[in-house]
C-alpha positions in Angstrom: 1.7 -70.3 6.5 1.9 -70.4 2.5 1.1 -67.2 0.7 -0.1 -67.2 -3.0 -0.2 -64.3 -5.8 -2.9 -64.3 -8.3 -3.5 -61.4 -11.1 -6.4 -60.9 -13.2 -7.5 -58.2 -15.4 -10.7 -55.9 -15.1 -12.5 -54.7 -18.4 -10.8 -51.3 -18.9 -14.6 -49.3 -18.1 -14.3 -46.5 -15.1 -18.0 -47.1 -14.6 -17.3 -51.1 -14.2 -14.2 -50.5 -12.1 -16.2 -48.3 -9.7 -19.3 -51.4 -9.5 -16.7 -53.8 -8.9 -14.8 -52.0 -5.7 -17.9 -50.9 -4.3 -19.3 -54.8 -4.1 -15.5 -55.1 -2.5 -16.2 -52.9 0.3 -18.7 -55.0 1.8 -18.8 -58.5 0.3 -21.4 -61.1 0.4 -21.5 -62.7 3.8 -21.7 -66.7 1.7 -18.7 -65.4 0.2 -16.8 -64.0 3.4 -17.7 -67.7 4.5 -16.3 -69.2 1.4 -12.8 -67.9 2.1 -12.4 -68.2 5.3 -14.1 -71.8 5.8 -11.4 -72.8 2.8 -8.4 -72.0 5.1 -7.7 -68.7 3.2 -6.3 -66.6 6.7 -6.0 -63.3 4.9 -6.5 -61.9 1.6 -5.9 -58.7 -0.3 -6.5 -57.4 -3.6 -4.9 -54.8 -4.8 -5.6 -52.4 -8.4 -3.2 -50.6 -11.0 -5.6 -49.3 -13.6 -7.3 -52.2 -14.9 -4.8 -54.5 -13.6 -5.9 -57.1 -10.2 -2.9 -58.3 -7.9 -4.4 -60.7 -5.0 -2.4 -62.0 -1.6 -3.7 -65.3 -0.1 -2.6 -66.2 3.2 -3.1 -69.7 3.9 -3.2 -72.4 6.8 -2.2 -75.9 5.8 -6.0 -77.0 5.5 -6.0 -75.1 2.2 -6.0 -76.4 -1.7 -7.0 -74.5 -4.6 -9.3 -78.0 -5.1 -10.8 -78.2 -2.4 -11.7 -74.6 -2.8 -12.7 -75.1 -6.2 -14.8 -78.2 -6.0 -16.5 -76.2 -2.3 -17.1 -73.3 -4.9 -18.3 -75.3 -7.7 -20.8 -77.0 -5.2 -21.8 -73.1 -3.9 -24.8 -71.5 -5.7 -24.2 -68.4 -3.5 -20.0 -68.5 -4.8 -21.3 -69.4 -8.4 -23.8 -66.0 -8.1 -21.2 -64.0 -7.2 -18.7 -65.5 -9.7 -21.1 -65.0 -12.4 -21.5 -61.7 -11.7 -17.5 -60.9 -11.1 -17.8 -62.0 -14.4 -19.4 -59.0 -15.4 -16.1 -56.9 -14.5 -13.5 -59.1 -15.5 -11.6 -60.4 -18.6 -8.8 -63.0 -18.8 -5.6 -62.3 -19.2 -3.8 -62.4 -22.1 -2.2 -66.3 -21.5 -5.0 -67.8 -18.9 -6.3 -71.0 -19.6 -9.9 -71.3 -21.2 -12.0 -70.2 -18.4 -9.3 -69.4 -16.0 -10.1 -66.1 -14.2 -7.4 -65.2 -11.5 -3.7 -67.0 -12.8 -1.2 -67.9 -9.7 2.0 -65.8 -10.4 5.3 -66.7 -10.0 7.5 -65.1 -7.3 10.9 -64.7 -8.9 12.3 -62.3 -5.9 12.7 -62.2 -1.9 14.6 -59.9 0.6 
């Protein structure tokens, strides 16, 4: 089982910060489907003030495109992307249009 890190900012708004873990607490059913169908086992996210920190688990049926062309061919994923949008802002170094960036682990016990 591979395990990936992402990190993404949130706009630095209390009010948008409180939407955006309350549509967290229950998600979308299309989107619980989205992940789990894409061979994403577990996932976490995780806040520091503005700051996102996300845990993938993954099986070996997973890619990030295969995920991303299933999303891209989702109207229910691209809803709910669209309106994540609404919360979130890229980080400093993303790529045009890149929302959560895959860190690199530098340390293991």
């Amino acid at each position: 089982m591979k395990k990936y890190c992402l990190t993404l900012d949130l706009k630095d708004d209390p009010a948008l910060i409180a939407e955006y873990e309350k549509y967290h607490e229950a998600i979308w059913p299309e989107i619980h489907e989205s992940i789990t169908s894409s061979g994403i086992t577990n996932m976490e996210i995780y806040r520091f003030d503005n700051r996102l920190f996300m845990i993938m688990e993954v099986d070996d049926t997973f890619s990030f495109e295969k995920k991303g062309a299933a999303d891209a061919a989702n109207p229910k994923v691209q809803e709910w992307e669209t309106l994540m949008w609404k919360y979130q802002q890229p980080l400093k170094n993303a790529l045009k249009g890149e929302k959560w960036v895959l860190m690199n682990k530098i340390f293991k016990l």
